[in-house]
N, C-alpha and C positions, 0 to 999 in steps of 0.2 A: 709768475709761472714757476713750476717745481723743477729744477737743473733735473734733467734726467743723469747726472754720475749721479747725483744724490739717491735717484729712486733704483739704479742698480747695488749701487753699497747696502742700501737697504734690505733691496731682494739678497745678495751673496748673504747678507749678516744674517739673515730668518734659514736662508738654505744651510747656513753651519751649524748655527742650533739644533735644525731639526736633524740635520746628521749626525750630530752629537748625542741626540737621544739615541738613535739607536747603535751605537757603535761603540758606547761607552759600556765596558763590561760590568756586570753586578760584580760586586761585592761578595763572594764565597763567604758562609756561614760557617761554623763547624759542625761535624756531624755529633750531634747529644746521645751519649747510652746512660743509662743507669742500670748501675749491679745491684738486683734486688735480691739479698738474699738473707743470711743470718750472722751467725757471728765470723765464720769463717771468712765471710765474705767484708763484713765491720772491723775484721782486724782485731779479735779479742786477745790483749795480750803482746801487741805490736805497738811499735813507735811510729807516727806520724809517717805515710811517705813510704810502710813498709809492707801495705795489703799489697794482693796478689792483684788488686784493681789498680793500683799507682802502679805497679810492674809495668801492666799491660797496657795503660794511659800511655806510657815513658815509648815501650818499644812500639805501638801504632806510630805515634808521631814519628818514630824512628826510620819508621818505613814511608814514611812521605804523608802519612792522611794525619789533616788537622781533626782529632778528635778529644770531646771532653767525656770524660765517664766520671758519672753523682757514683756515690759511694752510696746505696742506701742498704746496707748491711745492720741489721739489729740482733743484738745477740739475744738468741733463746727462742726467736722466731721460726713456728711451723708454718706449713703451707697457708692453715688458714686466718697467722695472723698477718701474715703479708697478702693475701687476698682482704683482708680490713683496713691494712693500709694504702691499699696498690694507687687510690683516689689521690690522695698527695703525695705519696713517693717518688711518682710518675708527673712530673709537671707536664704541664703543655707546652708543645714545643719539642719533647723528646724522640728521635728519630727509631730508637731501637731501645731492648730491654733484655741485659743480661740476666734469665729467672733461675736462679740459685739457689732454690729452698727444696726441704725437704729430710732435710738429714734430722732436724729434731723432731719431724714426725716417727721418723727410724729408730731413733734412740729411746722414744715414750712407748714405740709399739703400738703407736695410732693403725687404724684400723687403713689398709691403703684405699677403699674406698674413699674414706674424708678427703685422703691425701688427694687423691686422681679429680673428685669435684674439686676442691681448692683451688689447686692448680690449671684446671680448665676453664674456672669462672675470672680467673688472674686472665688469662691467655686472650678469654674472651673480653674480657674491659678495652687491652690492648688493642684489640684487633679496631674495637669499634671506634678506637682512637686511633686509626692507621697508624702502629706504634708495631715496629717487627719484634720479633721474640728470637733471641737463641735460649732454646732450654738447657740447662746444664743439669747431668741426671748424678743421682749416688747409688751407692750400692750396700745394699745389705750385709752384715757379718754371719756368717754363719752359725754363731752363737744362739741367737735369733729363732733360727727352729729351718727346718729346709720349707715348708710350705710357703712362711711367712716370706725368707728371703726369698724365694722364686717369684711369689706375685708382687711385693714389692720393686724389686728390678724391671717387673717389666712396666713399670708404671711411666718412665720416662719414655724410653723407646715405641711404646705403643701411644702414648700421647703424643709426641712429636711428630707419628707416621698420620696418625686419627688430623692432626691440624694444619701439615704444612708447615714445620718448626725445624728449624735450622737445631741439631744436636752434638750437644758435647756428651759423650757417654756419662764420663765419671770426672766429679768435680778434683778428687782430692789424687788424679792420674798421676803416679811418681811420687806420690808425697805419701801413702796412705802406708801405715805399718811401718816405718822409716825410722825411729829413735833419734836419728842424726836430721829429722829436717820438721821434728816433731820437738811442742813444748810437753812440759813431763806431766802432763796428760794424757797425749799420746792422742789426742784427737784433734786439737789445733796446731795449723804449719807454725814452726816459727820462723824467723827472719828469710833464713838461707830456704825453708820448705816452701812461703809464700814466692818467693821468686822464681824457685823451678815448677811450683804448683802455674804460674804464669807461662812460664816459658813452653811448658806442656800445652797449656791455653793458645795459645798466640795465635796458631794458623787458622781454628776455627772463628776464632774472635776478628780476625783480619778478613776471612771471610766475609764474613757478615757485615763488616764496615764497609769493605768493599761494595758489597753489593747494592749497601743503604746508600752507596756515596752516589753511583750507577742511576740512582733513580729520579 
C-alpha cells in the first residue's frame, strides 16, 4: 500500500513546479537598433567608441534602458545604396532602425525623387519586418539652388507624416557649420562634434526606445 505522506509530498512537489512556471520572471532581452546610415553615421575619420551611435548607446543605458545599437554606417552611402543593403544590415531580431541617409544623395544632386522611393522602399522592408523606424532628416545648403533645397527638405518631413515615423528633423542639429566640432572638411563631426551631434539626439532616440521597450 502506497503511505499516503508519500502521495501528498508528491502532490506539494508537482504544485511548486507548476507554480514555478508561472511565477518565474522571463529573462528581459535588450532592446536591438541599428543606425543605418552613411559615413557620418560609420564614424569617418573617428577612433573607435567615438560615433555619435557609441554617444547614444553610452547615454540610453545611462538612463536605465538596456539597449544595443549595430553601427551600420557606410561611408559614401545614398539612399539607394542602403535600400540594397537594408536585407542584411537589419538582422532578424532587430527591434527598431535608426534611418540616417540621405545626405550623399544632397551632395551628388540626386534627383529627390530617387531619394523619396529609396527611402520609402527602406521603410517599407521594415515595416513588413515589424522593425520601427525613426527617420532622421537633413537639410539642404542653399548653395544648391532654392528650388532644389525646398523640395529636398521636405522629403523627410513629408515621409515621416505619409508613414507614421517617429522624426528627428536634422541629422547634423548643433553640429552643422561649426569649425570647432567639424573635421577640416567641414562636413564630418569630429570627436567633441559627434558627441554634441548625440546629445542633440538623445531625447528623440530615447523616445523611440522607450516606446519599443513599451511594446
Amino acid at each position: 500500500m502506497i503511505d499516503s505522506r508519500m502521495l501528498w509530498l508528491k502532490a506539494a512537489g508537482a504544485a511548486f513546479v507548476a507554480l514555478n512556471l508561472f511565477v518565474t520572471p522571463a529573462v528581459a532581452r535588450p532592446i536591438k537598433l541599428v543606425a543605418l546610415g552613411d559615413s557620418i553615421t560609420a564614424g569617418l575619420g573617428l577612433k573607435p567608441g567615438d560615433t555619435y551611435v557609441d554617444h547614444l548607446q553610452i547615454a540610453l543605458r545611462a538612463k536605465g534602458l538596456d539597449v544595443e545599437i549595430a553601427n551600420a554606417g557606410v561611408s559614401g552611402d545614398t539612399s539607394s545604396d542602403g535600400l540594397d543593403r537594408v536585407d542584411w544590415s537589419v538582422p532578424d531580431g532587430t527591434d527598431g532602425v535608426i534611418l540616417a541617409l540621405g545626405a550623399n544623395d544632397m551632395l551628388r544632386g540626386i534627383d529627390p525623387a530617387v531619394t523619396v522611393k529609396a527611402l520609402t522602399e527602406i521603410v517599407t522592408k521594415l515595416k513588413a519586418h515589424k522593425v520601427e523606424v525613426l527617420l532622421v532628416g537633413m537639410l539642404a545648403p542653399a548653395n544648391l539652388g532654392e528650388a532644389y533645397r525646398v523640395t529636398f527638405n521636405r522629403i523627410f518631413p513629408d515621409l515621416a507624416a505619409k508613414q507614421g515615423l517617429d522624426l528627428y528633423p536634422f541629422l547634423l542639429q548643433g553640429v552643422a557649420r561649426r569649425a570647432d566640432l567639424n573635421q577640416d572638411d567641414g562636413i564630418h563631426p569630429n570627436a567633441k562634434g559627434a558627441a554634441v551631434l548625440a546629445e542633440a539626439m538623445l531625447p528623440a532616440v530615447l523616445q523611440f526606445a522607450q516606446r519599443i521597450a513599451k511594446k
